[in-house]
C-alpha positions in Angstrom: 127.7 82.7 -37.4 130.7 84.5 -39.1 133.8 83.2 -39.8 135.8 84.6 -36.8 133.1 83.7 -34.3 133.4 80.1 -35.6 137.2 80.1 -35.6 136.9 81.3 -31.8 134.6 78.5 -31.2 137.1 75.8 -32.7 139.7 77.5 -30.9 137.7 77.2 -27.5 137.1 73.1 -28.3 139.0 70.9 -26.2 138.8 67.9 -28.4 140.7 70.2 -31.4 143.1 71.2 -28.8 143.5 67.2 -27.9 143.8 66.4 -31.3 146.1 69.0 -32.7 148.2 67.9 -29.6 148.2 64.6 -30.5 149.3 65.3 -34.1 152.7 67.2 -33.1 153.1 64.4 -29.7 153.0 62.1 -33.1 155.4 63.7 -35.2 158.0 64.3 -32.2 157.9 61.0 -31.8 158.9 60.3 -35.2 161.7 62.1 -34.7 162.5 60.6 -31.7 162.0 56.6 -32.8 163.8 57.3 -36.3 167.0 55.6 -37.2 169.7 57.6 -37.6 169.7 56.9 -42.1 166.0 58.5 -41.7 166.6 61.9 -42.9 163.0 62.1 -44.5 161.1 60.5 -41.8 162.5 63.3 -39.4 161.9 66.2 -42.2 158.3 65.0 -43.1 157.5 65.2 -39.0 159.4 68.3 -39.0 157.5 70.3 -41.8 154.3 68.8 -40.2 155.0 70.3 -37.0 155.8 73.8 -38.8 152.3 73.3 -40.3 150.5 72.5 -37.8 151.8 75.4 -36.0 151.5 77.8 -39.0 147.8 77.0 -39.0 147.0 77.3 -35.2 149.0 80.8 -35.6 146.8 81.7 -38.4 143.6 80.6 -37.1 144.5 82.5 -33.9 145.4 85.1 -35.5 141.9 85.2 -37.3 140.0 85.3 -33.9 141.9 87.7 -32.7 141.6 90.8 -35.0 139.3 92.3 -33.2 141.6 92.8 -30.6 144.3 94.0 -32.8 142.2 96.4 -34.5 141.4 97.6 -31.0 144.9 98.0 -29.9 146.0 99.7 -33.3 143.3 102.6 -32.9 144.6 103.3 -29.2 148.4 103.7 -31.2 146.7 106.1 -33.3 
């Protein structure tokens, strides 16, 4: 299997999805229970949340080349 097909299959897993959900649930709730003084409680969630979305982008991005190849010879 090559590396986009298994990216697609992550992708397509509904126990990743859970679980990435969970992760960001987690850190908004960080946010949200943090004391007001808790400036780096709030960030470290924070830049775990841009992460975690930086990495779901990329991964997408990944399985989806094919169709932006695709759509980029149609420009053309």
């Amino acid at each position: 299997m090559d590396k986009k097909a298994e990216i697609k299959s992550v992708l397509n897993t509904q126990s990743f999805l859970d679980e990435i959900q969970d992760m960001v649930k987690e850190c908004y709730a960080d946010i949200e229970n943090s004391n007001p003084e808790d400036v780096a409680v709030r960030e470290r969630a924070y830049q775990r949340i841009k992460a975690v979305n930086s990495m779901m982008t990329r991964l997408q991005s990944v399985a989806d080349s094919d169709k932006i190849k695709d759509k980029s010879w149609k420009i053309l």
